[in-house]
C-alpha positions as a Python dict, from the first residue, in 0.01 Angstrom:
ca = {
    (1, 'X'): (0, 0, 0),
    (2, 'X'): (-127, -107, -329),
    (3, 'X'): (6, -51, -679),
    (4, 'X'): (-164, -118, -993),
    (5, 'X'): (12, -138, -1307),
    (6, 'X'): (-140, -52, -1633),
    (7, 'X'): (-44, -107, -2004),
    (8, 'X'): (-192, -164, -2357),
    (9, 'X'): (-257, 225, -2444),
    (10, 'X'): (-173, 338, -2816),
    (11, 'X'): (-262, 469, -3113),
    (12, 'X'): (-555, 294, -3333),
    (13, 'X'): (-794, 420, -3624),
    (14, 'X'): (-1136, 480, -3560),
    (15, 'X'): (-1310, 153, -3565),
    (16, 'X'): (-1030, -35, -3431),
    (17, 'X'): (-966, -204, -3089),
    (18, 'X'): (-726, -166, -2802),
    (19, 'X'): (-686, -407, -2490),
    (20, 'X'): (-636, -240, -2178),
    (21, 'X'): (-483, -477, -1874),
    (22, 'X'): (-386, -373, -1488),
    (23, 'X'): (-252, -591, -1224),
    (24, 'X'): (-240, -529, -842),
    (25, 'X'): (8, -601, -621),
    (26, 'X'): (63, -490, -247),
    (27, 'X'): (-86, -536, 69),
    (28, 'X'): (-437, -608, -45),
    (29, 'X'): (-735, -756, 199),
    (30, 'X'): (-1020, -732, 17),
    (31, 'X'): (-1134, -578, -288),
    (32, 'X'): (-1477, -403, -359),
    (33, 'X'): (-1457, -354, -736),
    (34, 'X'): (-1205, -301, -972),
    (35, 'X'): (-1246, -64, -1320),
    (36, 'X'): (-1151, 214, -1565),
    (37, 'X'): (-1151, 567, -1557),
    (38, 'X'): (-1098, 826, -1843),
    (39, 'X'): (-965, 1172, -1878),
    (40, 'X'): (-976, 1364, -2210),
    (41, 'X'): (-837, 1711, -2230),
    (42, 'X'): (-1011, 1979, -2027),
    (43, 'X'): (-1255, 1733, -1858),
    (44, 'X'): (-1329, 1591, -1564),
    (45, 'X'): (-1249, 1189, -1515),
    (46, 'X'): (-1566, 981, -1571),
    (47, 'X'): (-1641, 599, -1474),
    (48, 'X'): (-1573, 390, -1861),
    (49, 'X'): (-1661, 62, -1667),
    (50, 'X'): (-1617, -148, -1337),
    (51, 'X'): (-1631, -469, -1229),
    (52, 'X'): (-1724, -606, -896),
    (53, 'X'): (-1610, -881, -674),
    (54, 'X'): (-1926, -1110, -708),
    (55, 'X'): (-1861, -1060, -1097),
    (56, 'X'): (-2134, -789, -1170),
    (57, 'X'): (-2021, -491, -1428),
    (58, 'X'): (-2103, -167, -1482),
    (59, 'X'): (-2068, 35, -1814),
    (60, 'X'): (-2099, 435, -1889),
    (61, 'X'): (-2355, 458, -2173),
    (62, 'X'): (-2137, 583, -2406),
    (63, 'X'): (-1958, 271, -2442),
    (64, 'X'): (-2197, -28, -2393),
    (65, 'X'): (-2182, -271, -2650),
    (66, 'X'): (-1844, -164, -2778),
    (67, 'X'): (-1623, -210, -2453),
    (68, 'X'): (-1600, -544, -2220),
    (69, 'X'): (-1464, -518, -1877),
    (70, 'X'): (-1315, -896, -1695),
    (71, 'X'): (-1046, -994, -1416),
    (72, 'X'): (-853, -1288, -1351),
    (73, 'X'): (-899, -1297, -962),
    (74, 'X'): (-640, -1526, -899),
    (75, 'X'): (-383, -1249, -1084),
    (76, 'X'): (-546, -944, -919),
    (77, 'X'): (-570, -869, -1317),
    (78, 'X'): (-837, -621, -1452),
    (79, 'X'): (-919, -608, -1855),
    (80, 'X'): (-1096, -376, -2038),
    (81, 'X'): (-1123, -481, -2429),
    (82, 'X'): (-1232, -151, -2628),
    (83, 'X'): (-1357, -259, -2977),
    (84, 'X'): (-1533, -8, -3241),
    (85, 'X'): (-1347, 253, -3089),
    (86, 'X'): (-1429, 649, -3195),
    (87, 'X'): (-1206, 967, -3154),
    (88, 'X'): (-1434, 1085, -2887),
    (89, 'X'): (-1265, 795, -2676),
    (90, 'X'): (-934, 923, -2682),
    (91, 'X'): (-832, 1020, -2334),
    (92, 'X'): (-619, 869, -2064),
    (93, 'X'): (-767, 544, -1903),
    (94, 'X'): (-671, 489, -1535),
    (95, 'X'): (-709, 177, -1343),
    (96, 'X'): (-892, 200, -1011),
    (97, 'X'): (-909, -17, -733),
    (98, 'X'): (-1164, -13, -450),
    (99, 'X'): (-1027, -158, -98),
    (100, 'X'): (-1172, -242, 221),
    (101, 'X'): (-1007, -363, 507),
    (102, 'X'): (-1324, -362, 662),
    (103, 'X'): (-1224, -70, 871),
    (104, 'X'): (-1231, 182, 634),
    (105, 'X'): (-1252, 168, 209),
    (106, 'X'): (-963, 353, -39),
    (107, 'X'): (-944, 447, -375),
    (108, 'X'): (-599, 366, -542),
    (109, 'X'): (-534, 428, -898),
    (110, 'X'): (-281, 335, -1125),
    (111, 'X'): (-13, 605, -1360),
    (112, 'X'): (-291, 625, -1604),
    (113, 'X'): (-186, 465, -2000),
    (114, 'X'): (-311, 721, -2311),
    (115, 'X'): (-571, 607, -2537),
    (116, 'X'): (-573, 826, -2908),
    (117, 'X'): (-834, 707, -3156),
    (118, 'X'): (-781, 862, -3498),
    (119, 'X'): (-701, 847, -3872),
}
């Protein structure tokens, strides 16, 4: 099993920033990629941003240029750094984690941390 532990949710004002961090721990072989899902109220989870092994990102349009997804591979350690943040970002922000054993891939996600942007 893997668990991923999240933290660095809060409150902030529009315009501020928020730093997002979640490790993995467990029996982990290999991972595909590594990112951040949100969930506002009444809608469905979206991709925010995602990182793969080799080091190559992906970003939802909504937040390019204002959010920055890293890792620290040797602490199984994902960050997302969220600057120029709006109220339309609030939501909860879950960690994901892609596995392969090279049998078959999972999904495994951490307890999700809550994001609220506003004045």
């Amino acid at each position: 099993q893997v668990q991923l532990v999240e933290s660095g949710g809060g409150l902030v004002q529009p315009g501020g920033s928020l730093r997002l961090s979640c490790a993995a721990s467990g029996s982990i072989f290999s991972i595909i990629a590594m990112g951040w899902y949100r969930q506002a109220p009444g809608k469905q989870r979206e991709l925010v941003a995602q990182i793969y092994s080799r080091g190559s990102t992906n970003y939802a349009d909504s937040v390019k240029g204002r959010f920055t997804i890293s890792r620290d591979n040797a602490k199984r350690t994902v960050f997302l750094q969220m600057n120029s943040l709006k109220p339309e970002d609030t939501a909860v922000y879950y960690c994901n984690l892609r596995h392969t054993n090279w049998i078959k891939n999972d999904d495994y996600w951490g307890q999700g941390t809550q994001v609220t942007v506003s004045s």
